[in-house]
matplotlib code that plots the C-alpha trace (Angstrom):
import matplotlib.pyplot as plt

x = [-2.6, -3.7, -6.8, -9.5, -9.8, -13.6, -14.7, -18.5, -20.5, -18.9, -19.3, -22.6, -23.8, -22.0, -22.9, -20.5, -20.6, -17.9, -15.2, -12.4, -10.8, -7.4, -3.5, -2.0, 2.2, 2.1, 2.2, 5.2, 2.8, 0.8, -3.3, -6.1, -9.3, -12.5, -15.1, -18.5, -20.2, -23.2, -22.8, -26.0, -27.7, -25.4, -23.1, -19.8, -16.5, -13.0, -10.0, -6.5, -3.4, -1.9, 1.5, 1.3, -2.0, -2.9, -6.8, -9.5, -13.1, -15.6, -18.8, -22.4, -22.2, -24.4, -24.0, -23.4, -20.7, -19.0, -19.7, -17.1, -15.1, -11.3, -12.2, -14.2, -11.1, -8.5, -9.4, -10.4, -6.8, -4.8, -6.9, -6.2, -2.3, -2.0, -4.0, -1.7, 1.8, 2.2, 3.0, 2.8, 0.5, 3.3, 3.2, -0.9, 0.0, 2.5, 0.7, -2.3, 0.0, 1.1, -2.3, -3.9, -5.6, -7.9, -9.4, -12.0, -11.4, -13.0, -11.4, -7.7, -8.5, -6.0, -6.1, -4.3, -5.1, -9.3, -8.2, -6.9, -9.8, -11.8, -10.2, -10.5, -13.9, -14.0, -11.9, -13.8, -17.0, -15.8, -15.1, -18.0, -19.3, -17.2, -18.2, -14.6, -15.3, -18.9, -17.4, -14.5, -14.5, -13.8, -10.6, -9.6, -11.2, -9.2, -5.5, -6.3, -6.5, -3.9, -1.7, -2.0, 0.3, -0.5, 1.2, -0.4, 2.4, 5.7, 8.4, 8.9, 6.4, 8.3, 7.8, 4.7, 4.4, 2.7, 0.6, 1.4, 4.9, 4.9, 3.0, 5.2, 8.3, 6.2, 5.5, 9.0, 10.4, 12.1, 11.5]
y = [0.3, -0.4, -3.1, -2.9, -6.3, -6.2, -8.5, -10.7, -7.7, -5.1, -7.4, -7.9, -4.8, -3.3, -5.5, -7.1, -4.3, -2.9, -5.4, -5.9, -9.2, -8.8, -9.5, -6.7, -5.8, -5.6, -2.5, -1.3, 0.8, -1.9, -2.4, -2.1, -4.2, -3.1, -4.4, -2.9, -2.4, -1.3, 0.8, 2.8, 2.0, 3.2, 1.7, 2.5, 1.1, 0.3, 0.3, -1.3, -0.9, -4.1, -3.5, -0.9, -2.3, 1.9, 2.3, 4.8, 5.0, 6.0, 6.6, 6.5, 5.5, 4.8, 3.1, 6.3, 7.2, 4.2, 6.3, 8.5, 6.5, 7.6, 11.2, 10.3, 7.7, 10.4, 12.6, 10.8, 9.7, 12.3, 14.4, 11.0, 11.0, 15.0, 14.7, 11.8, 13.7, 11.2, 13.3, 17.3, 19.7, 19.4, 15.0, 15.4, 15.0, 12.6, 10.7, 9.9, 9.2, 6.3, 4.8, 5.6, 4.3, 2.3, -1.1, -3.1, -6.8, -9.7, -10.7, -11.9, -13.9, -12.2, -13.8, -11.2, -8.4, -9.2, -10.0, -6.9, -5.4, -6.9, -5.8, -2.1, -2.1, -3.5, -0.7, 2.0, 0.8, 0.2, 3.8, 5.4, 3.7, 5.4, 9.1, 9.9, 9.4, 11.7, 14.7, 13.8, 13.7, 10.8, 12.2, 11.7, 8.2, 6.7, 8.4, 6.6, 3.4, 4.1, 4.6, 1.6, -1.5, -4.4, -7.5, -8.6, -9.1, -9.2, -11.6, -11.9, -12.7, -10.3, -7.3, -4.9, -2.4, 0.8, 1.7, 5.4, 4.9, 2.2, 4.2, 6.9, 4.4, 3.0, 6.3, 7.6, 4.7, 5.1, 2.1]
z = [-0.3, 3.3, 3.9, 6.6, 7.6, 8.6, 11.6, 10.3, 12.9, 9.9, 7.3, 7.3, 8.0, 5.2, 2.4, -0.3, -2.4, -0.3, -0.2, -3.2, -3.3, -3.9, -3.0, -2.6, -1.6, 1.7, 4.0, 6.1, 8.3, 8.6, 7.6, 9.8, 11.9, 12.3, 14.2, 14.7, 18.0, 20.0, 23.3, 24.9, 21.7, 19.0, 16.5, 16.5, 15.2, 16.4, 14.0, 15.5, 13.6, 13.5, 14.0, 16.9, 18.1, 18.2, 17.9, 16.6, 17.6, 15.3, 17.7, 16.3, 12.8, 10.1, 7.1, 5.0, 6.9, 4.4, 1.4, 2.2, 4.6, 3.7, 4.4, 7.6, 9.1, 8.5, 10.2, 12.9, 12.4, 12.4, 14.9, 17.1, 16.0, 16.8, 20.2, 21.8, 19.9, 17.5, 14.4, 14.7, 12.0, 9.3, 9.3, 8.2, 5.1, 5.4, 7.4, 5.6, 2.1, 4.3, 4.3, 1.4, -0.5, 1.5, 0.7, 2.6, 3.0, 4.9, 8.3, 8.3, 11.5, 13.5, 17.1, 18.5, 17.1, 17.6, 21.2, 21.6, 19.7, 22.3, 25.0, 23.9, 23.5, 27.2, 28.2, 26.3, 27.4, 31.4, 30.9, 30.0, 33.0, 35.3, 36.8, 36.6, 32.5, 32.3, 31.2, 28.9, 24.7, 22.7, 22.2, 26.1, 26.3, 23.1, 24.1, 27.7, 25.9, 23.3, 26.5, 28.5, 27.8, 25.7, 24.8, 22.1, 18.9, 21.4, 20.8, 24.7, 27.4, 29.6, 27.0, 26.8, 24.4, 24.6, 21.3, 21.1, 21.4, 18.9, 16.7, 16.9, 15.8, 13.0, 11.2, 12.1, 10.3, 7.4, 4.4]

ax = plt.figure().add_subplot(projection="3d")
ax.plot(x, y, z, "-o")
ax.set_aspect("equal")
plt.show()
């Protein structure tokens, strides 16, 4: 079972019908943050991985989006995963048994991951900015993110990770 730690912003604009209080065995793969945001009018929501610190954007949402959410995240997922060569057509599958199912919760309170959650909504929104950015898909904007180096979650101030190669290790690792 993988949890969607929702930041207050999701919270409340989901309602509490949505959230399941529970302890559940923890994930190898890790669980998930969301945080809802606005950008040129629109809501749209980040997810981080909080192990690899790898991200999916959901752009313009609405609340019925939630209704079926799993299907939705998926395959924004694995389209994601496939696009930056994280898994290949035959790890769908795979892949998304990994997650399932999912659960929303209330915030875990994460420091480093809503930092970094911050700083990728800096990122994606400096980048729509940018006239090198007009013409590009949301596919191109999140694997330029996904790429760039983040210390958030290192044991060493001297290391950096990169979040689609610690993706890739994550889901290649055996349990």
């Amino acid at each position: 079972m993988t949890k969607i730690y929702c930041s207050h912003k999701l919270k409340d604009f989901l309602g509490q019908k949505f959230f399941i209080s529970t302890e559940d065995p923890y994930n190898h793969y890790g669980d998930w943050n969301a945080h809802l945001f606005y950008y040129g009018g629109r809501k749209n929501l980040i997810l981080v991985n909080n192990k690899s610190y790898y991200s999916v954007f959901l752009i313009d949402i609405k609340k019925a989006d939630f209704k079926d959410f799993s299907t939705l995240f998926f395959n924004r997922l694995t389209g994601q995963l496939q696009y930056d060569d994280v898994i290949g057509p035959a790890d769908l599958l795979i892949t998304i048994q990994k997650y399932t199912p999912l659960v929303f919760s209330r915030t875990n309170n994460d420091k480093k991951t809503i930092g970094t959650i911050n700083d990728y909504v800096y990122q994606y929104e400096v980048r729509k900015e940018h006239p090198y950015w007009v013409d590009k898909n949301l596919l191109e904007y999140n694997s330029s993110i996904n790429s760039g180096l983040t210390g958030a979650g290192r044991t060493s101030t001297s290391y950096y990770g990169q979040p689609i190669k610690d993706m890739r290790t994550l889901l290649n690792s055996k349990l």
